[in-house]
C-alpha positions in Angstrom: -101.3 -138.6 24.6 -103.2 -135.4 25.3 -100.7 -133.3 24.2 -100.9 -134.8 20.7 -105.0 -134.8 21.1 -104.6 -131.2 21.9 -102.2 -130.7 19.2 -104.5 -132.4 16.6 -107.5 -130.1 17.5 -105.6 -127.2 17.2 -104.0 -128.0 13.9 -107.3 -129.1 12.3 -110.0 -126.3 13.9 -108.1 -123.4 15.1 -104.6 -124.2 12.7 -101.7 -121.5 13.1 -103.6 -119.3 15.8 -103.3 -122.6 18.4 -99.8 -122.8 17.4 -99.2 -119.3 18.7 -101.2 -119.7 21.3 -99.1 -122.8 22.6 -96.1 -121.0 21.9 -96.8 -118.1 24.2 -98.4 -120.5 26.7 -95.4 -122.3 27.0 -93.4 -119.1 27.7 -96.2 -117.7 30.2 -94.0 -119.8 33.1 -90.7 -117.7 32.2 -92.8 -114.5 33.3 -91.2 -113.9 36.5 -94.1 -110.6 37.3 -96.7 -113.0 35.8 -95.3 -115.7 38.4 -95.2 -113.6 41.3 -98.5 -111.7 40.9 -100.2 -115.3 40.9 -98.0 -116.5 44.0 -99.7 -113.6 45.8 -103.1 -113.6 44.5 -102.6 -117.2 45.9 -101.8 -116.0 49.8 -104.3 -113.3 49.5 -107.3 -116.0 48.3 -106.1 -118.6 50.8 -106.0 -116.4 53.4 -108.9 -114.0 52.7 -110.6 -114.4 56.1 -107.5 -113.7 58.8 -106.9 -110.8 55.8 -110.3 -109.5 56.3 -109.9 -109.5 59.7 -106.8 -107.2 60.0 -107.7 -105.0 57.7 -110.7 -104.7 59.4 -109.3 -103.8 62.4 -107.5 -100.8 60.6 -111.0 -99.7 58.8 -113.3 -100.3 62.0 -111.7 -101.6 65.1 -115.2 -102.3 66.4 -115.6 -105.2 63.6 -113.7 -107.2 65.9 -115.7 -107.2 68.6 -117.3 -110.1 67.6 -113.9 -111.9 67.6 -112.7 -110.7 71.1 -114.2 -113.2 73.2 -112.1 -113.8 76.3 -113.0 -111.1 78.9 -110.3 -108.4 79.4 -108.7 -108.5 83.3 -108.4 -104.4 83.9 -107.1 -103.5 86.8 -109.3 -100.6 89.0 -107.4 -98.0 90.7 -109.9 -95.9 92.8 -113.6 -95.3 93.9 -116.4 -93.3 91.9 -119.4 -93.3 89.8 -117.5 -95.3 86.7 -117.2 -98.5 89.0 -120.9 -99.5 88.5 -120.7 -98.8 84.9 -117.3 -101.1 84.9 -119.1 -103.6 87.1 -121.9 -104.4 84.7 -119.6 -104.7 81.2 -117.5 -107.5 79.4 -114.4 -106.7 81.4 -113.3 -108.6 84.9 -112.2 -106.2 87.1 -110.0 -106.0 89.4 -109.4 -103.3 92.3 -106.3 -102.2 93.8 -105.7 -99.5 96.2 -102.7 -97.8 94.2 -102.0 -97.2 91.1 -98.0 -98.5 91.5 -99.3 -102.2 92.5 -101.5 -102.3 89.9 -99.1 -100.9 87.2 -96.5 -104.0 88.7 -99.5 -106.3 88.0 -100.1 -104.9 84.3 -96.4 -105.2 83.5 -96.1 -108.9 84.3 -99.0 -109.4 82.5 -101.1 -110.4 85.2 -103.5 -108.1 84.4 -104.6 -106.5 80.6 -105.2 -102.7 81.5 -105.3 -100.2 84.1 -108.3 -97.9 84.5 -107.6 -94.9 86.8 -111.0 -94.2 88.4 -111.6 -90.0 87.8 -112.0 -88.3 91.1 -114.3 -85.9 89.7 -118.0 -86.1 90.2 -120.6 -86.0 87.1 -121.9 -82.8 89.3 -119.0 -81.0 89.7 -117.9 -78.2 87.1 -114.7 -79.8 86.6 -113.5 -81.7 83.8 -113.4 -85.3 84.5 -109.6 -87.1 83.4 -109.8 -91.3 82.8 -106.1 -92.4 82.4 -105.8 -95.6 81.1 -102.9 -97.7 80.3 -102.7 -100.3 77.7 -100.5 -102.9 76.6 -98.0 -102.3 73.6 -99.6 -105.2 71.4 -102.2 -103.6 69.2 -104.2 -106.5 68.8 -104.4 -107.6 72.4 -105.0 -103.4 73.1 -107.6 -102.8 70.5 -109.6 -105.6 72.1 -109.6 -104.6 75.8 -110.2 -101.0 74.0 -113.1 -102.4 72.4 -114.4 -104.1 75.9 -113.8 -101.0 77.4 -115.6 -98.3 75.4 -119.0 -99.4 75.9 -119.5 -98.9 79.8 -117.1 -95.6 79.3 -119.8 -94.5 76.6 -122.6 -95.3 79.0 -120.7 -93.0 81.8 -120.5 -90.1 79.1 -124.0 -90.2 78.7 -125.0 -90.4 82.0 -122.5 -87.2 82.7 -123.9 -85.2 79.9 -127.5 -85.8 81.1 -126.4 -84.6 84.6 -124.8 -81.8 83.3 -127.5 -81.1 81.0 -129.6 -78.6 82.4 -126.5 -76.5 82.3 -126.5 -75.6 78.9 -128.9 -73.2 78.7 -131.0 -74.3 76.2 -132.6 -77.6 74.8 -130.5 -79.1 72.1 -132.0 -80.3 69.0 -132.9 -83.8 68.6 -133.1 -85.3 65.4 -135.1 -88.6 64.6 -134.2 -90.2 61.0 -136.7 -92.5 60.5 -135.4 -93.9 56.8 -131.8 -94.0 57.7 -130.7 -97.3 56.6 -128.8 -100.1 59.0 -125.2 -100.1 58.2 -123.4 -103.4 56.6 -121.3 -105.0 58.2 -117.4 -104.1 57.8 -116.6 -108.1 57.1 -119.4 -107.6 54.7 -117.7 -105.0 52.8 -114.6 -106.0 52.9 -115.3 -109.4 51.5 -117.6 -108.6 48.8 -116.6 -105.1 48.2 -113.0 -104.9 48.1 -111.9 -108.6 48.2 -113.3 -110.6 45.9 -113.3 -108.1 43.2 -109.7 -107.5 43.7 -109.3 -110.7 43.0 -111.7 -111.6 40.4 -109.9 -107.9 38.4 -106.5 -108.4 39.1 -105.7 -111.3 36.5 -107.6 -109.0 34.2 -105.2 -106.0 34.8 -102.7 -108.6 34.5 -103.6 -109.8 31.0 -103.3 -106.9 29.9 -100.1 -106.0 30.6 -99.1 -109.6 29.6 -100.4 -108.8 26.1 -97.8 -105.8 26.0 -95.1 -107.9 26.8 -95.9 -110.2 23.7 -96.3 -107.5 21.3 -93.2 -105.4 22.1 -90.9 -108.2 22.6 -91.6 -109.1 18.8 -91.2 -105.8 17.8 -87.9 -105.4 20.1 -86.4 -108.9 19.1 -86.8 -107.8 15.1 -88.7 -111.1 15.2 -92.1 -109.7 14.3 -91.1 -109.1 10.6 -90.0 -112.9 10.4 -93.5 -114.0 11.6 -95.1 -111.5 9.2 -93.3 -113.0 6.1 -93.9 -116.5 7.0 -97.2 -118.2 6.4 -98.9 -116.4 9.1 -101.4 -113.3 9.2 -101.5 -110.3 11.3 -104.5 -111.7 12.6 -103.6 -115.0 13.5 -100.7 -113.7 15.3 -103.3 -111.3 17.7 -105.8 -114.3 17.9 -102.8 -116.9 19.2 -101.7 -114.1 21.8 -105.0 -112.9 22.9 -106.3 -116.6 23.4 -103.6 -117.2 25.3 -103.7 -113.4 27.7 -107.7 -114.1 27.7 -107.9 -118.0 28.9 -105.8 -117.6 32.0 -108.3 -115.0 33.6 -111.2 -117.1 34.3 -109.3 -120.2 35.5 -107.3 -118.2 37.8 -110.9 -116.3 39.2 -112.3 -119.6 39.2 -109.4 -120.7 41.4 -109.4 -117.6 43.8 -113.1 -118.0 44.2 -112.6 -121.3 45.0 -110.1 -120.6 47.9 -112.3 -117.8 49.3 -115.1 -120.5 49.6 -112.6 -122.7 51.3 -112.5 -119.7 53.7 -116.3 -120.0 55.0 -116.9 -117.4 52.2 -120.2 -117.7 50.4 -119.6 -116.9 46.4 -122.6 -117.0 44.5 -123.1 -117.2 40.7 -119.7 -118.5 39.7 -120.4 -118.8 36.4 -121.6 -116.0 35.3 -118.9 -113.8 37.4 -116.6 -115.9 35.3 -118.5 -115.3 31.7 -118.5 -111.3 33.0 -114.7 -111.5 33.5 -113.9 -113.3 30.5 -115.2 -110.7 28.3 -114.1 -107.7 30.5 -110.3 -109.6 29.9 -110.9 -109.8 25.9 -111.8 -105.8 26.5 -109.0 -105.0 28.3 -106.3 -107.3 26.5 -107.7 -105.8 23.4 -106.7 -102.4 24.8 -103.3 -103.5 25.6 -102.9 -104.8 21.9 -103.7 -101.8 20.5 -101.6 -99.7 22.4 -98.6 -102.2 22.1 -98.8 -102.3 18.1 -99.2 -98.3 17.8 -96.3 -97.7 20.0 -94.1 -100.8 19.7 -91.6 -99.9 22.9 -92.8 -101.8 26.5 -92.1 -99.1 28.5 -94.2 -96.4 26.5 -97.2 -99.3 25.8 -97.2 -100.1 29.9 -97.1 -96.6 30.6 -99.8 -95.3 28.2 -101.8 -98.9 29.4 -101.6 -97.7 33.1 -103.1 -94.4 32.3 -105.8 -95.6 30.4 -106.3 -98.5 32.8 -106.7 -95.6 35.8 -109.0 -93.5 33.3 -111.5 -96.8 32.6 -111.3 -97.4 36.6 -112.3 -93.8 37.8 -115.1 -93.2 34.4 -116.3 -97.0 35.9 -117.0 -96.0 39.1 -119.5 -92.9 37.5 -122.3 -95.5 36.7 -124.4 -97.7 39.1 -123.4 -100.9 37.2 -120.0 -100.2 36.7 -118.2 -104.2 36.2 -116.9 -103.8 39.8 -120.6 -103.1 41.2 -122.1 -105.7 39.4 -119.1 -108.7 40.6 -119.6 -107.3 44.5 -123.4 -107.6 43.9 -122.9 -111.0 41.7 -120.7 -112.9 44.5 -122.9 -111.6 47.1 -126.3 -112.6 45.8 -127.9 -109.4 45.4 -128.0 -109.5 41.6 -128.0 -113.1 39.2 -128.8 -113.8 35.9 -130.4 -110.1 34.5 -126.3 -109.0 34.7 -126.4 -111.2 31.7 -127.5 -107.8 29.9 -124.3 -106.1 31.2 -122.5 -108.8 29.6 -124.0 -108.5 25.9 -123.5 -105.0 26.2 -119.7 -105.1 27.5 -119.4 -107.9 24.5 -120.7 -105.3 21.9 -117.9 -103.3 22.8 -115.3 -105.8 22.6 -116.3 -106.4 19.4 -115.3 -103.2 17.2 -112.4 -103.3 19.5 -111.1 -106.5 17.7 -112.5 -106.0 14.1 -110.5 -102.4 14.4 -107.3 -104.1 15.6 -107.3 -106.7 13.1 -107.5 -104.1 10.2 -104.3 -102.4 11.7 -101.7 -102.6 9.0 -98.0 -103.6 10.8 -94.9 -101.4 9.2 
């Protein structure tokens, strides 16, 4: 029954161009790249937060810090002026007398690290050695290095003000009084790398999708028979676009959705999604163009990824490039002014797609 609603409406409001449209949708789920690019846009959205997490790790291991909270066992070989520092930190310590019983601990397990108490003393002119061992995991080590670096910090301070007055001279100290607090690295990740890789990607997508539609016309020889039957030019590139352009904001809408299942807070939705939708008519326009004026899917992909890498690094030039204004969209620091930003991005669409529908086919 809907399918004859739908195919009703589109025969009586939108005529030939729906009837494209439906024809390309219906082929949209023989696009095995198409297919797979959504399959992982899929993992990436439904597991955005253990995602942000390890590549937070790689970025700042001290983002997980907040995450680590069983206390590392480290095992203590040794006496000297670290021990107090050790005794008063996250970590449970544990002393041994050697370093081979301690080692036979840390290899069963028993124990997560070995810390090798330097013989030196902060006053003493030597340089003072800390040999510790840590397990092969990088997960489990980056945690019991995180545990560990804070009393090790304090000890390097408390050495370098002993050893101070050996210098010479007073260093300079430097007070910034306007130096701003830095974000959070889950914080950037989410909203500045995340979500708009998400919310972009079906764009990018689209747009090589478009391609594909265009150049397999021209490659099949079916083009001409489309052009001589009762169809325009024009229809033809409203049918395709409609269908490149509609998928983008119900896939975004779907990512966005999963990231919230994630704890994530997304804010203004809709307006992301009206921001998208016209970057996507943009973009798909692009790919349109290029596909009719060269006609071959290599070249067209290849010329689409250049220009694609050209808009992405000229983007990043200005303040409110589309990318800025999603990370401050989904995060709450901008709402509905961006609404400017999206007139302005539709007034370029716009000569975009009178241009291309003047384009004579030969």
């Amino acid at each position: 029954m809907l399918h004859i609603i739908f195919t009703l409406y589109g025969v009586l409001f939108l005529g030939k161009t729906m009837v494209i449209a439906k024809k390309e949708m219906g082929s949209l789920l023989q696009e095995k790249t198409l297919v797979l690019a959504i399959i992982v846009q899929l993992l990436i959205a439904s597991f955005s937060s253990l995602l942000v997490i390890g590549l937070a790790s790689f970025f700042d291991p001290s983002a997980l810090d907040k995450y680590g909270g069983q206390r590392a066992n480290v095992g203590i070989v040794g006496e000297g002026e670290l021990k107090r520092f050790i005794e008063k930190s996250q970590v449970r310590p544990y002393y041994y007398h050697d370093i081979d019983s301690a080692l036979y601990d840390f290899n069963r397990n028993k124990i997560d690290a070995v810390l090798v108490m330097p013989p030196q003393d902060s006053g003493s002119s030597e340089i003072i050695q800390i040999i510790i061992y840590l397990p092969r995991s990088d997960i489990k080590g980056t945690f019991v290095t995180l545990q560990l670096k804070k009393p090790l910090e304090e000890y390097e301070a408390f050495v370098r003000d002993v050893r101070n007055p050996r210098i010479g001279f007073e260093p300079v100290r430097l007070y910034v009084e306007s130096s701003h607090r830095k974000t959070s690295t889950y914080f950037e990740f989410i909203y500045g790398i995340l979500i708009p890789l998400l919310v972009f990607t079906p764009v990018f997508i689209s747009g090589g999708l478009i391609i594909d539609m265009f150049t397999e016309e021209f490659e099949r020889k079916t083009m001409e028979l489309l052009l001589v039957s009762p169809v325009s030019f024009s229809e033809i590139l409203d049918g395709k676009m409609l269908t490149a352009v509609v998928i983008v904001p119900v896939q975004v809408f779907l990512w966005l959705a999963l990231v919230r299942l994630n704890g994530v807070a997304v804010y203004n939705t809709w307006i992301i999604l009206l921001l998208i939708s016209i970057i996507a008519v943009i973009v798909v326009l692009i790919g349109a163009l290029v596909a009719v004026k060269y006609k071959d899917r290599t070249i067209s992909q290849y010329m689409y990824s250049l220009i694609l890498i050209l808009l992405f690094l000229v983007g990043y030039l200005f303040a409110d490039s589309p990318f800025n204004i999603v990370t401050r969209l989904s995060s709450g620091a901008a709402g509905i002014e961006t609404l400017v930003y999206s007139s302005a991005f539709a007034i370029v669409a716009l000569p975009l797609y009178v241009y291309i529908r003047r384009l004579q086919i030969s």
